[in-house]
Structures are given as C-alpha cells and as structure tokens.
Backbone as numpy.savetxt, mean C-alpha at the origin, in Angstrom:
# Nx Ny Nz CAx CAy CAz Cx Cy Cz
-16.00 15.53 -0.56 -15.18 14.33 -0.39 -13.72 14.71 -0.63
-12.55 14.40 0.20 -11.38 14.75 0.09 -11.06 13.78 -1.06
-10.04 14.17 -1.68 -9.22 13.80 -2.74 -8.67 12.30 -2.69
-8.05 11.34 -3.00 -7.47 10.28 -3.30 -6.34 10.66 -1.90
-5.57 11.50 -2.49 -3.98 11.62 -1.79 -4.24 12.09 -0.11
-5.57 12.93 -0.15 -5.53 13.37 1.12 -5.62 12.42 2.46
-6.51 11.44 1.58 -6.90 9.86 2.37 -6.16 9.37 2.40
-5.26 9.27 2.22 -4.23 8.23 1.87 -2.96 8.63 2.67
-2.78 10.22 3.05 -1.95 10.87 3.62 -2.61 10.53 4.96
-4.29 10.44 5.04 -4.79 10.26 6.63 -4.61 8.72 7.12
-4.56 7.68 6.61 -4.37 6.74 6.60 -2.86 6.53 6.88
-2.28 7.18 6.39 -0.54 7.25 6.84 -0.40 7.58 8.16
-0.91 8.71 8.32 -1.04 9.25 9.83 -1.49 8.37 11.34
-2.85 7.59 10.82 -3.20 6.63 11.77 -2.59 5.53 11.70
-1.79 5.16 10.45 -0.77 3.97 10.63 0.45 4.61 11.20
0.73 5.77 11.44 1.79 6.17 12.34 1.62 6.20 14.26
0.10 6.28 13.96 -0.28 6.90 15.37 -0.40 4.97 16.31
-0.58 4.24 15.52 -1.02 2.91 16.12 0.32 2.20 16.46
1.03 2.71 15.28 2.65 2.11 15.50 3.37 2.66 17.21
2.97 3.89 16.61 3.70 4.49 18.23 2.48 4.03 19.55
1.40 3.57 19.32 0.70 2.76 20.52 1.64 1.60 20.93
1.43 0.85 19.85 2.35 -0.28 20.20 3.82 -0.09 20.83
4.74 1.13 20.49 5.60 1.37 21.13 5.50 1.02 22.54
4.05 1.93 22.74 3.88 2.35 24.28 3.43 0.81 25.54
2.89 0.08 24.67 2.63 -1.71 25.07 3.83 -2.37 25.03
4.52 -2.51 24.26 6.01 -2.68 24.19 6.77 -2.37 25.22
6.51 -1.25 25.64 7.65 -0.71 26.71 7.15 -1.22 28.12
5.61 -1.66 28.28 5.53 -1.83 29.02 4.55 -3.45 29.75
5.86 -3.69 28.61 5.37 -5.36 28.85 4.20 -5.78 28.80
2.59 -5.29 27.83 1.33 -5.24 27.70 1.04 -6.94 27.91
-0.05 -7.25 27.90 -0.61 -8.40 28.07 -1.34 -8.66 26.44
-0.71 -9.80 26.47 -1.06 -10.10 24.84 -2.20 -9.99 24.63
-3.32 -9.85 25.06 -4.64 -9.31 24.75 -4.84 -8.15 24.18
-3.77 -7.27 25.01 -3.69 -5.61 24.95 -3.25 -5.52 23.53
-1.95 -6.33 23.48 -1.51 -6.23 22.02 -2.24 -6.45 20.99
-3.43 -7.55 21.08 -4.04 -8.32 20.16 -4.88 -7.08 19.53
-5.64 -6.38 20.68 -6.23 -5.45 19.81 -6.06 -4.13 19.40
-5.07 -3.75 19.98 -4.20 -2.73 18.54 -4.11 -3.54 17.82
-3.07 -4.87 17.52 -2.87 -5.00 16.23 -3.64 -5.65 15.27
-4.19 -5.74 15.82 -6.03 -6.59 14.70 -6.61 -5.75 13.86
-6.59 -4.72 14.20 -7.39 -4.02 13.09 -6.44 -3.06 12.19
-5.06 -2.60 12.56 -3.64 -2.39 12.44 -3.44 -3.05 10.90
-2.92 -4.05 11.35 -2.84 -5.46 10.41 -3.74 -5.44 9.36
-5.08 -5.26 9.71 -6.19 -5.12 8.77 -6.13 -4.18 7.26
-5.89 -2.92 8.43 -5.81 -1.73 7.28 -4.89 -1.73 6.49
-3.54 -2.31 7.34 -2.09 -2.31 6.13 -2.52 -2.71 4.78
-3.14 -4.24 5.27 -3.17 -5.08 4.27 -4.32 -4.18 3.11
-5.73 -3.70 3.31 -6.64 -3.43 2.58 -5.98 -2.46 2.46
-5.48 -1.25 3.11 -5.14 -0.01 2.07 -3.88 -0.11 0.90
-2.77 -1.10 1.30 -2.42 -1.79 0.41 -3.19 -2.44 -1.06
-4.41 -3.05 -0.90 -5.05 -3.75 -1.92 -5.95 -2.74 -2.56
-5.99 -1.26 -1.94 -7.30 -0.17 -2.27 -6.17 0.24 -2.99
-4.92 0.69 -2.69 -3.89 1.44 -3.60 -3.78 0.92 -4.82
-3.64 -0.17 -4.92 -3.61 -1.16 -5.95 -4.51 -1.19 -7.30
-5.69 -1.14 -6.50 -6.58 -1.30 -7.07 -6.96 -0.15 -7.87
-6.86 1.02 -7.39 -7.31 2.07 -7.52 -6.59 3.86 -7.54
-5.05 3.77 -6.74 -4.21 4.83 -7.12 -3.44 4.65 -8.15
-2.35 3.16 -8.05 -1.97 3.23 -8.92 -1.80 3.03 -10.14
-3.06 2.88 -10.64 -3.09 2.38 -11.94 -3.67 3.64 -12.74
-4.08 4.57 -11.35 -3.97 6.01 -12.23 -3.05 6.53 -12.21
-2.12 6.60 -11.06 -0.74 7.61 -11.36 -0.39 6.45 -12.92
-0.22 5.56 -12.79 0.49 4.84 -14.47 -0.16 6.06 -15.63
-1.33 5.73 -15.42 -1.96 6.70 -16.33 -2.14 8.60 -16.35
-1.80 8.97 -15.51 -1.67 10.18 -15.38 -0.54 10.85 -14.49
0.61 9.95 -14.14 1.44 10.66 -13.25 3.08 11.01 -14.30
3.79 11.68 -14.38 4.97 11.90 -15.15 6.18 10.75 -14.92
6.28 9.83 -15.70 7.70 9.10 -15.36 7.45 7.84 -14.24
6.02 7.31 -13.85 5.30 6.66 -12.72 5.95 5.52 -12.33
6.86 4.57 -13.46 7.05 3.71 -13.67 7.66 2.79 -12.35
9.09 3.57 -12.01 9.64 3.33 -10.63 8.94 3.34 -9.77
8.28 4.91 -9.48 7.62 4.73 -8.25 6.54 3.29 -7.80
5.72 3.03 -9.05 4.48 1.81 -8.88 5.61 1.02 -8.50
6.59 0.06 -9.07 7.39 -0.70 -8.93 7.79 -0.53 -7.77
8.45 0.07 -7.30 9.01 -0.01 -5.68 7.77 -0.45 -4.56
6.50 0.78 -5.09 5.59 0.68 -3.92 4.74 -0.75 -3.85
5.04 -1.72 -5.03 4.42 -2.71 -4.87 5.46 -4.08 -4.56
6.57 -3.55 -4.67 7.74 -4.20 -3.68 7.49 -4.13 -2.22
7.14 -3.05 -1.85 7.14 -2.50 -0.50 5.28 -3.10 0.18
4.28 -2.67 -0.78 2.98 -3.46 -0.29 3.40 -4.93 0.14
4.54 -6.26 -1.00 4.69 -7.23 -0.37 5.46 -7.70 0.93
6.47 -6.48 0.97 7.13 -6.71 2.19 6.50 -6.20 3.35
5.81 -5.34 3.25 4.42 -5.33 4.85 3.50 -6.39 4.82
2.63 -6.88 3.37 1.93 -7.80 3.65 2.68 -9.31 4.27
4.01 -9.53 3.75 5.04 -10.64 4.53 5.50 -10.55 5.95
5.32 -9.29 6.44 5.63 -8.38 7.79 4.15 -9.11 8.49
3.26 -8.66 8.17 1.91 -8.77 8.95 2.06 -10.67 8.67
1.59 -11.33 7.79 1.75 -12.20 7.39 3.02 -13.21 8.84
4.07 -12.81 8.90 5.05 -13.50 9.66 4.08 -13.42 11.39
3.43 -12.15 11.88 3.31 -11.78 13.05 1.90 -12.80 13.05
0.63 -12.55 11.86 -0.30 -13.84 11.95 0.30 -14.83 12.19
1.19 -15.65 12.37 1.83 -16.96 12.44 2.38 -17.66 13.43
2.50 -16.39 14.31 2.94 -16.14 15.56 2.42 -16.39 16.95
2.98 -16.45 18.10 1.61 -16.15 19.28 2.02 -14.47 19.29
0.95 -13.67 19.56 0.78 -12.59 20.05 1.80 -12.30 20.99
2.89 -11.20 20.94 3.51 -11.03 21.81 4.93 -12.11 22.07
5.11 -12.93 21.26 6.08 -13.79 21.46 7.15 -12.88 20.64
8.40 -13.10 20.61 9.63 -12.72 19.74 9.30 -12.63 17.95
9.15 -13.86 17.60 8.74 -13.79 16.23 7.83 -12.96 15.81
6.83 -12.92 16.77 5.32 -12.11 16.18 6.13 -10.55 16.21
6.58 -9.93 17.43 7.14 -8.90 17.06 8.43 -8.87 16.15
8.58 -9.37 15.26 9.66 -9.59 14.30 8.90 -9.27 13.12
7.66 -9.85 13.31 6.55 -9.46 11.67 6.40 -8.24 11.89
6.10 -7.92 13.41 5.26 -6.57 13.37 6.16 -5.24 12.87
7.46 -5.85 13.05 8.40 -4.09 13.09 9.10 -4.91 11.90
8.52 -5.82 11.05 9.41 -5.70 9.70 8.26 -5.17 8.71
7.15 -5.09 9.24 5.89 -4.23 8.40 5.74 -3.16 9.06
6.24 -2.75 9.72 5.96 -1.55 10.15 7.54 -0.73 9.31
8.73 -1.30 9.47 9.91 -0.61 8.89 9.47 -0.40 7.44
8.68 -1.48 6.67 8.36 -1.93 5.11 7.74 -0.43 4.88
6.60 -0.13 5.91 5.39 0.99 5.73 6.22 2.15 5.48
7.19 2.20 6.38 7.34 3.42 7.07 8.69 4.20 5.71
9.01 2.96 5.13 9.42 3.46 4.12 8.43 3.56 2.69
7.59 3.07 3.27 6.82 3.11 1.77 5.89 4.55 1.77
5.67 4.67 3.13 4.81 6.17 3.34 5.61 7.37 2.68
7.34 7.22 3.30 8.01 8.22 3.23 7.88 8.18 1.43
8.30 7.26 0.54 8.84 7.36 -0.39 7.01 8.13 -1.42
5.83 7.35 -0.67 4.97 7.76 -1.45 4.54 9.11 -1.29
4.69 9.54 -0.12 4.26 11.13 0.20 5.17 11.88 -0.91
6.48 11.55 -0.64 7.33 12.33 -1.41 7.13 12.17 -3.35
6.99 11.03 -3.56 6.99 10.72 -5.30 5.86 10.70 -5.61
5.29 9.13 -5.41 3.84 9.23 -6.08 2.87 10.04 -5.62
2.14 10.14 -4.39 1.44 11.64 -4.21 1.45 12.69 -4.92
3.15 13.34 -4.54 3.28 14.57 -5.05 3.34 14.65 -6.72
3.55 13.39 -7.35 3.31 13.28 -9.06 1.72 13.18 -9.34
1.31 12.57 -8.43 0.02 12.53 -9.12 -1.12 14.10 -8.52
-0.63 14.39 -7.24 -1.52 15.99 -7.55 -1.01 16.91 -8.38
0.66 16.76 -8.77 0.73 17.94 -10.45 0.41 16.94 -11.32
-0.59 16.03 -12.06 -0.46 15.96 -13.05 -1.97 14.94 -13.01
-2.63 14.84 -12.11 -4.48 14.71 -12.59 -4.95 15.82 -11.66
-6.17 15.89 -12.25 -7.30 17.12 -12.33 -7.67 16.99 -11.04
-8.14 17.87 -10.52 -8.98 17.72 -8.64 -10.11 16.88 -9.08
-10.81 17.32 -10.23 -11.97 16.06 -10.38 -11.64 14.32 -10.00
-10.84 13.92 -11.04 -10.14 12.82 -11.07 -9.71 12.29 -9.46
-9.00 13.18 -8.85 -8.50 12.80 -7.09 -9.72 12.95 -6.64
-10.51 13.73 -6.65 -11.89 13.54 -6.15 -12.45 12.20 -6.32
-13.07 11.82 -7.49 -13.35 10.96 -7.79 -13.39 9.75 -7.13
-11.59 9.42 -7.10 -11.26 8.36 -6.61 -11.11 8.47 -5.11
-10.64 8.89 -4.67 -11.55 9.31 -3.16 -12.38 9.24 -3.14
-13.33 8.61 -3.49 -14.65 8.25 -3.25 -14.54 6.97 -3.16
-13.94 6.32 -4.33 -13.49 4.92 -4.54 -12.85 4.22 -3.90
-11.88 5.28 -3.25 -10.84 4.65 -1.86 -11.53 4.52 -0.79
-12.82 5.58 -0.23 -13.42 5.26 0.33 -14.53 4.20 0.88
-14.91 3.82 -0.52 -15.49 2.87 -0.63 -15.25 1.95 -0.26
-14.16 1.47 -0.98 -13.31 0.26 -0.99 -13.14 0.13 0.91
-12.41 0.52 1.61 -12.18 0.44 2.71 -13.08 0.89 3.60
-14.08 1.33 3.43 -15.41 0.90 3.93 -16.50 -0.36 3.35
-16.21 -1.09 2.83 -16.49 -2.01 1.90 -15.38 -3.14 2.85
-14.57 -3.42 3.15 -13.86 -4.04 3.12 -12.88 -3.77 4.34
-13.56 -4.12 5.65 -12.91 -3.94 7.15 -11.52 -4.68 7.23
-11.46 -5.97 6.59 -10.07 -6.98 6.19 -10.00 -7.24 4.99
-9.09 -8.28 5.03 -9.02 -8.59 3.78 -9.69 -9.78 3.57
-11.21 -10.32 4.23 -11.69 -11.68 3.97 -12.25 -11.20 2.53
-12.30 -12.59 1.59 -12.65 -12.75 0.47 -11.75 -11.52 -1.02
-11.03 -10.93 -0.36 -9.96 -10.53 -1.22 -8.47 -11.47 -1.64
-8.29 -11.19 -2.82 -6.77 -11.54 -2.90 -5.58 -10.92 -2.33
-5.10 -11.35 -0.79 -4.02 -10.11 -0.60 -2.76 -11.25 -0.75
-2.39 -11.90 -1.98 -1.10 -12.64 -2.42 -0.03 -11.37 -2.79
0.80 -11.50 -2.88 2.51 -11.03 -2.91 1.94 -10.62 -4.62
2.03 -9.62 -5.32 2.06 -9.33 -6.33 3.61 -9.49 -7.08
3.98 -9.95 -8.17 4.76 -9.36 -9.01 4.69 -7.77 -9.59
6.08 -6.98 -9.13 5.81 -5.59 -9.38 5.94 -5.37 -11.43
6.71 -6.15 -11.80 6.53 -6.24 -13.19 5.19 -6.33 -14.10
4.65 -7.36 -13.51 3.75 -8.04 -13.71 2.46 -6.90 -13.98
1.97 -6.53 -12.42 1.78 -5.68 -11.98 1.52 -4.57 -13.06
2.30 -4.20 -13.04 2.82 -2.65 -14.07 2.19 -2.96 -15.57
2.78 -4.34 -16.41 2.42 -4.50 -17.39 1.10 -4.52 -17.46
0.13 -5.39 -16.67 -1.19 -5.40 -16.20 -2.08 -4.40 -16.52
-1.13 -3.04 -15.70 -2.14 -1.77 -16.07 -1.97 -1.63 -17.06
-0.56 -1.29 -17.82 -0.38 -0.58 -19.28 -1.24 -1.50 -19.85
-1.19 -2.61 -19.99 -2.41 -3.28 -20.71 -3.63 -3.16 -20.94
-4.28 -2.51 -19.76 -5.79 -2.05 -19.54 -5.72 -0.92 -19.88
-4.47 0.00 -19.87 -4.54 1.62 -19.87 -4.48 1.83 -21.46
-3.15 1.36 -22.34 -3.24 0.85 -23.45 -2.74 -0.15 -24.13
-3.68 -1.01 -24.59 -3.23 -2.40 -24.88 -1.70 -2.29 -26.14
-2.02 -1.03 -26.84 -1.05 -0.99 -28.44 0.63 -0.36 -28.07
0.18 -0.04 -26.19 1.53 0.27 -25.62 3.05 -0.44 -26.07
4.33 0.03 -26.66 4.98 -0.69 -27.06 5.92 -1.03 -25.90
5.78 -0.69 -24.71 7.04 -0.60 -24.03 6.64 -2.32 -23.06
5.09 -2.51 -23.16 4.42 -3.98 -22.49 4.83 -4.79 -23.97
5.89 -5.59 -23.73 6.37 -6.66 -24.58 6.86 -8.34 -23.82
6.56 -8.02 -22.61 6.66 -9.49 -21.65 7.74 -9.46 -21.43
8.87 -8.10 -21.63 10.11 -8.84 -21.44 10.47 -8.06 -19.78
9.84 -7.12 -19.65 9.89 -6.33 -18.60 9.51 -4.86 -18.76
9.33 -4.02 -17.84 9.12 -2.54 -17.66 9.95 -1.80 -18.82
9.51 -0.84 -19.48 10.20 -0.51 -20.70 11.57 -1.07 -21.52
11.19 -1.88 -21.59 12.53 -3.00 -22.19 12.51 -2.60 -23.99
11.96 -2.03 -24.29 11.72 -1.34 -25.46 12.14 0.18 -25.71
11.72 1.05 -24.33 12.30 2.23 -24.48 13.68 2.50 -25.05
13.85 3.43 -25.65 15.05 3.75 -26.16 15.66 2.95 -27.21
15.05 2.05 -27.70 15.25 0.96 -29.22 14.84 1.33 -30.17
C-alpha cells in the first residue's frame, strides 16, 4: 500500500489532469452535458479528499510534523475556499458564466493548495513520521475515499481553521498549553 503522501500526490495529479479536460471543453464550446460529466465526479473528489485530509493527514502532521501549525491553518483556509468554489458552480446551470466562476475559483483555491502542500506539509510530514505511520494511513485514505464516492451523508461545512487546529491539539493532547480558546499558540512565548 503506498504511503499517505504518495496518494495524495496521485490525487493532485488527477485533479490536475481533469482541470486541463475542462480546459479542452471550454475551448470548445462543449455541450453542458459534456461538462456535467467531467465535473461531477471532479467536484466530488475535491470535496471528499478535502474531508479525507481532514480527517486523517492532518491531524497527524499536528502530531508528528515540525512547526505544522501554519501549514494546517492555511490548508484548511484553502479546503473552504474550493469547497465555496465547487459549492458556487452547484448553484449554477452547467456551463452558464457563474457556474464557470465556481469552477476556476476552486480550481485557482486547489491549485494553490496542491502547490503549497506538496511543498510544506508533505514534505514535513515524510521527514518527520515513520514509513509505518504513512503506510498506515494510506490505507485509511484509501478507505475513506473508497468508502465515500461524494460527500452524501458527510459534513462538508466551511471549517474554522482555528477551531480546527485546537480540536486536534485537544485529542492529540488535552494538557497542551498553547489550546487556551484564545487562538493558535496565543500562549507561546509567555
């Protein structure tokens, strides 16, 4: 079973490869049908590999990545602004102006969130958990998104990235001093 990051790097890849489909419908004035099904299942994955990350990377990089703090925070800034991206284009007719307004403001959201995670969180969390551990959860990521084709019967609401963060340190360790409700290490350095 590949690792956590490797999946997650392949999943980047096919959310790159579907984006540039749609380019190619785009350019050539597709028939909203055409569009509908690239982006149906598109849409799908954003949202669940979004809610599998969540669930399941980052609350280990918190726990095993060096300095994690920013990175979780941004990337769960960035999960709400694709899920608001996809979210605007559901709302839409297929192919009208607005709908492509959701689609390339979750696709810009991704495309920075890929770049920033390949580069930070990825690369923090393969120096600093065990191949067991990325193993592991690669299994779990797998699961999850084989488990879970959309997001029916999940929560995919707009997270608070604060919130969020405190959440894990809470589960990771409750006697943590830096989780005080006032925000992300609002204690450090006192």
């Amino acid at each position: 079973m590949p690792d956590i990051t490797t999946l997650i790097l392949d999943d980047h890849a096919w959310f790159r490869r579907q984006f540039a489909a749609l380019d190619e419908l785009q350019a050539r004035d597709s028939d909203p049908r055409e569009l509908a099904r690239l982006w149906e299942p598109l849409a799908a994955r954003l949202d669940v590999h979004a809610l599998a990350e969540e669930k399941i990377f980052y609350p280990q990089l918190l726990a095993h990545g060096e300095d994690p703090e920013d990175e979780t925070l941004d990337a769960i800034g960035d999960h709400n602004e694709i899920r608001d991206g996809v979210a605007q284009a559901e709302r839409s007719p297929v192919g009208s102006g607005q709908w492509w307004e959701g689609v390339w403001a979750a696709r810009r959201a991704n495309d920075e969130h890929m770049g920033e995670e390949e580069n930070e969180g990825l690369a923090n969390f393969r120096l600093n958990a065990t191949t067991g551990l990325r193993e592991s959860l690669g299994r779990q990521f797998a699961e999850f998104l084989d488990a879970h084709p959309t997001t029916a019967g999940l929560d995919n609401s707009d997270k608070d990235p604060e919130a969020y963060v405190d959440e894990v340190r809470a589960e990771i360790d409750p006697s943590d001093p830096t989780r005080d409700g006032l925000g992300i290490g609002s204690l450090k350095g006192k």
